[in-house]
N, C-alpha and C positions, 0 to 999 in steps of 0.2 A: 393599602391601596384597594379599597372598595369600589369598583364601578358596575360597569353592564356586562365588563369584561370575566373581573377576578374576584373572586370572597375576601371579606376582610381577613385581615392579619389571624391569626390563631397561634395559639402557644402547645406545644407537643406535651401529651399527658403521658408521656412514656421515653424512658432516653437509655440508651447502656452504650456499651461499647462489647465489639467480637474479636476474639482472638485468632486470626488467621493462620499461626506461623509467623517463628522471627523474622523478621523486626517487626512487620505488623499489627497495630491492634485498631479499627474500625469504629466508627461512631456514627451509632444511629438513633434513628425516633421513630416515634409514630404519632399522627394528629388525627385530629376528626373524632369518628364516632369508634370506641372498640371493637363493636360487634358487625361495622358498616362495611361494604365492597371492598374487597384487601386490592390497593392501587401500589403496583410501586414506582418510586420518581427516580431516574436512571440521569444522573444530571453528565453535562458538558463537561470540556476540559481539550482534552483530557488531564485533569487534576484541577477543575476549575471548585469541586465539593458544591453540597446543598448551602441554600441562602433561605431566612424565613420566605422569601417573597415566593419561592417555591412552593411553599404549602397554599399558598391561595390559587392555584388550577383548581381546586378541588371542592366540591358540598361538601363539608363539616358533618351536615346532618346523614350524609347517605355514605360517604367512602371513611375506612381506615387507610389513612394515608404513610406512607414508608417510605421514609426518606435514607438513604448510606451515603457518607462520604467514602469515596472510593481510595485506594491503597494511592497514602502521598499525598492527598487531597483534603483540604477541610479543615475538620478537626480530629481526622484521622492521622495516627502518628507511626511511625515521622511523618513529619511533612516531607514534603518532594524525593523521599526515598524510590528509588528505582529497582532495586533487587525485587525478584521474582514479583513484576508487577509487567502481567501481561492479562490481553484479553481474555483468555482460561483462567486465570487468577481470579479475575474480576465475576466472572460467569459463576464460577464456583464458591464465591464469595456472596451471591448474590442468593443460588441455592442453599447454601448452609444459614446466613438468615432468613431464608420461608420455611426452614425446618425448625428452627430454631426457636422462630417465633408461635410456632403452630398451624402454619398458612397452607391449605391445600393447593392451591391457584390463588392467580391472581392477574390483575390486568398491569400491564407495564406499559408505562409514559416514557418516554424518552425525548430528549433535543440536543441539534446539534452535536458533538459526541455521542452523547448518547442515546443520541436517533442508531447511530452505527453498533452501540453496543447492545442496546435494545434488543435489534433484531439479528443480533447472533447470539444473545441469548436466547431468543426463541426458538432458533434454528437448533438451540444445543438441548434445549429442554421442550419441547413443543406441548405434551401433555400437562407441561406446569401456567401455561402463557394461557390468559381465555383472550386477551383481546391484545393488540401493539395500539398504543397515538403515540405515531412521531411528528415531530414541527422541527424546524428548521434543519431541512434535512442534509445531513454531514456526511460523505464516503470519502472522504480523502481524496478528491480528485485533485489535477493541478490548480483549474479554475477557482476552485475554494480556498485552495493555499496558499493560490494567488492574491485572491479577493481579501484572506486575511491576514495578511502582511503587507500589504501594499496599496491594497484599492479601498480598501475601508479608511483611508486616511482622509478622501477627498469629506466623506459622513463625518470622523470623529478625526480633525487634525491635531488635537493637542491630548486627547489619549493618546493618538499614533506617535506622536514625539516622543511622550514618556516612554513608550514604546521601546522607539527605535534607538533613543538617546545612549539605551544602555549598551552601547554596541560604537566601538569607533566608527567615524566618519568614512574611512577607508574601505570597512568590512559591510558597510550597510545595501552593497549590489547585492549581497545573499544571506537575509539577516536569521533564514532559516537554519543553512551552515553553519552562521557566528554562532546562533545562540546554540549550539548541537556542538559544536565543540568546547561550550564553554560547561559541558556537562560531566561532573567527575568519573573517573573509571568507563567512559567510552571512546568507541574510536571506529573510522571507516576501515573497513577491510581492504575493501573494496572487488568482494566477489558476493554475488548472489550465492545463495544455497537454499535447500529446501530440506527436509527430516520427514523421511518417512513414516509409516504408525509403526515400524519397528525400535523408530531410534535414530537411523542412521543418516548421518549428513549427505548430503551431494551439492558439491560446488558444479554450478550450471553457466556460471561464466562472468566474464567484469560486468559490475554495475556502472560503470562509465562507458559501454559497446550499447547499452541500452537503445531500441532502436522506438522511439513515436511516430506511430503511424493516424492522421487523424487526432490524436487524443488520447489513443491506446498504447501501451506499452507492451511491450517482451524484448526478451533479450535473444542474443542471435542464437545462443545454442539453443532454444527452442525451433527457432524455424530450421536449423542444418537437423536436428535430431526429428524435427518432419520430413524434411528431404531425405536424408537416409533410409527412410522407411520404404522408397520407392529399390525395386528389387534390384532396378541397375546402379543404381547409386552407390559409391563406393564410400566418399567423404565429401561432404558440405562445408560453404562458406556464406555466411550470411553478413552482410554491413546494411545501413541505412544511408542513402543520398537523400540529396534535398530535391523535394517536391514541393512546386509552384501549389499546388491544392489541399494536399496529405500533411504537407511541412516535411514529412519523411516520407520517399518511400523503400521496400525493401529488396534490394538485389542478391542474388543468389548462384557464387559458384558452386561447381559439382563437379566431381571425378569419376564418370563412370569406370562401369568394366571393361576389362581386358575387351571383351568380344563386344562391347558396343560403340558404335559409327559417332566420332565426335562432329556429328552435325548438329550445328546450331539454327539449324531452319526445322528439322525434322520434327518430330514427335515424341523425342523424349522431354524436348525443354518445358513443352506445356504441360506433360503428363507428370514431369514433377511437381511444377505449379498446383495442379488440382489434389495431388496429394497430399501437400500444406495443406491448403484449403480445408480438405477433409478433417485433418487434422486438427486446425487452429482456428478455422474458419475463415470467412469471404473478408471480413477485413484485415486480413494476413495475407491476402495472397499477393504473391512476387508480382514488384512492375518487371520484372525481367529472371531467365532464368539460364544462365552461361555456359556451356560445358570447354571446361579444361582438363589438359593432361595431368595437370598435378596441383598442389595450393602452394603457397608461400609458409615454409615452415621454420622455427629454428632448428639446432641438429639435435635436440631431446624430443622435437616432435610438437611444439606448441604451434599452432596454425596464428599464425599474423595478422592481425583483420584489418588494424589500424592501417600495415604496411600497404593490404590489397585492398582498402578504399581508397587511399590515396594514390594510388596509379592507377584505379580506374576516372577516377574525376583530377586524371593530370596534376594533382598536387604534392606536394615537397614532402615526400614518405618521412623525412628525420632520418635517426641510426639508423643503419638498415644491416650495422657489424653482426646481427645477430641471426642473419636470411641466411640459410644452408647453401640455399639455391636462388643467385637472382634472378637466372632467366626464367621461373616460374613466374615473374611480374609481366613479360613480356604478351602471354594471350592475354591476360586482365586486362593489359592496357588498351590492346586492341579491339577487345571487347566491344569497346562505345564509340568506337571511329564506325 
C-alpha cells in the first residue's frame, strides 16, 4: 500500500525470536535501514501482534524499524497464553530487546493499545524514549469499550457479527463478561485490591459497590477512607444514588465522636465533604454528607452498603438476616425525607 500516506511494502533484513521466561518466547524484526533512527512499533491488542503493513509508517531510507510481537500475540508463542503476561512483562520485554539489540534510545510509535503501553513505557524508562507518536489513542475508558463492542458495528456490521456470533444469543447484553469468562484458569473475585512496592495485598472493597460519578470511578472505601481522615469521624459509609446529570452521585454516612453534636445542619457535614475533596479531588466530592449514630453492620463487623442504599432511596434492602442491628437503618432512612 504505496500512497501519499504509507511507503511501500518492505520485507525485514533481520528476524529472531527472545526468550522471556516460561512459556514465553517473542518474535521480532527489524526493517529499514541498519544504521537508520532506531523506531520502535508498540502494536494494538492487546495480543492483536505486528502485520507487514506495520512497517510502512516509516522511510526505509532514514529509520531502523522494530517491530515485537507481544507475550500471546503474533508469532509470538504461545499464542494467547496469559501467565505472567502483564504490562511489566511487556515493558520489560521491550527493555531487554534495546539491550539486546544494541539500541541506546529510541523513538516509540504506538496505537491503540499500544498508544497505552507506549506511554507507560516511557513513564517506566524515560531516559530510554527520545520521542512518543501515538494514534488512535486507547486508555481503557468505558466510551472506547463501549464503542468497541458495540458501536463499531453500526461501521463494520459483518465483522461485528462474526464477532459476536461466538458468544450465545442470551449472553450477548455483556459480550465483554461472555468472552472473560470463557477464558481458562480465570475467575471474578469480586473484590478490588491493590499491592503495595512491598508486596503486600489490600482488599479495598467489592468491585460490584463501584460508585461512577460523571465517567469516573472509585470504589466506596476510598471515599469512607477520605472521610475518616477527618479527626471527628469515627467510621464511614459511602454508596452511589442516581443522579439526573453525574449518572451517580456519592452519599456519605459517618459516625462521629462520642463528644461531637450529631447535627446534620452544622459544620461538620461540609467539613467532611472538603476533606474528600482534598483528598480525592472536586469530582469526588459528596452530594451529601449524613451523620449517624452508628452503620448498619453484620455481628463480625462487615458494614452493609448494599442494605444502607437501599433504605436510603426506599428500596427493597433483600436478606437483611445478616444486620446485627436494624434499627441502625432507621436515621438512613430518614436521612432523605
Amino acid at each position: 500500500m504505496a500512497n501519499q500516506f504509507f511507503f511501500p511494502p518492505i520485507e525485514p533484513y533481520a528476524t529472531g525470536t527472545l526468550k522471556v521466561g516460561e512459556p514465553h518466547e517473542l518474535y521480532w524484526e527489524e526493517c529499514g535501514t541498519p544504521d537508520g533512527i532506531p523506531i520502535l512499533f508498540v502494536h494494538g491488542g492487546p495480543g492483536a501482534g505486528c502485520s507487514t503493513f506495520d512497517r510502512c509508517f516509516y522511510d526505509p531510507a532514514r529509520f531502523r524499524v522494530v517491530l515485537l510481537d507481544q507475550r500471546g500475540a503474533g508469532r509470538s508463542r504461545p499464542l494467547g497464553e496469559l501467565r505472567d503476561n502483564t504490562a511489566d512483562h511487556l515493558v520489560a520485554d521491550f527493555e531487554r530487546l534495546r539491550r539486546e539489540r544494541g539500541i541506546d534510545t529510541w523513538h516509540v510509535f504506538g496505537g491503540s493499545w499500544g498508544s497505552t503501553l507506549a506511554m507507560y513505557y516511557a513513564q517506566c524508562h524515560p531516559d530510554r524514549v527520545r520521542s512518543l507518536v501515538l494514534r488512535g489513542i486507547w486508555l481503557v475508558r468505558e466510551e472506547e469499550i463501549r464503542w468497541w463492542l458495540y458501536d463499531v458495528r453500526w461501521l463494520q456490521p459483518e465483522l461485528w457479527r462474526r464477532f459476536a456470533e461466538h458468544i450465545p444469543v442470551e449472553e450477548r447484553g455483556d459480550l465483554l463478561e461472555a468472552y472473560w469468562r470463557r477464558l481458562p484458569g480465570t475467575w471474578v473475585h469480586g473484590d478490588w485490591a491493590r499491592i503495595d512496592q512491598d508486596g503486600f495485598w489490600y482488599i479495598t472493597g467489592r468491585s460490584d459497590d463501584t460508585i461512577k460519578v460523571a465517567g469516573k470511578r472509585i470504589g466506596p472505601a476510598e471515599v469512607e477512607s477520605a472521610a475518616v481522615a477527618h479527626p471527628v469521624v469515627v467510621e464511614a459509609l459511602a454508596v452511589g444514588v442516581p443522579d439526573e446529570v453525574k449518572g451517580e452521585a456519592i452519599v456519605v454516612f459517618v459516625v462521629p465522636r462520642a463528644s461531637a453534636e450529631l447535627d446534620g445542619d452544622g459544620p461538620l457535614p461540609a467539613a467532611v465533604a472538603e476533606t474528600v475533596v482534598e483528598r480525592l479531588g472536586k469530582s469526588f466530592r459528596p452530594s451529601a454528607v449524613y451523620l449517624v449514630p452508628a452503620l448498619p453492620k453484620t455481628r463480625n463487623g462487615k458494614i452493609l452498603r448494599r442494605v444502607a442504599r437501599a433504605a436510603f432511596l426506599d428500596l427493597d434492602p433483600g436478606d437483611t438476616s445478616a444486620l446485627e442491628d436494624p434499627a441502625t437503618l432507621e436515621p438512613i432512612r430518614a436521612a432523605r425525607r
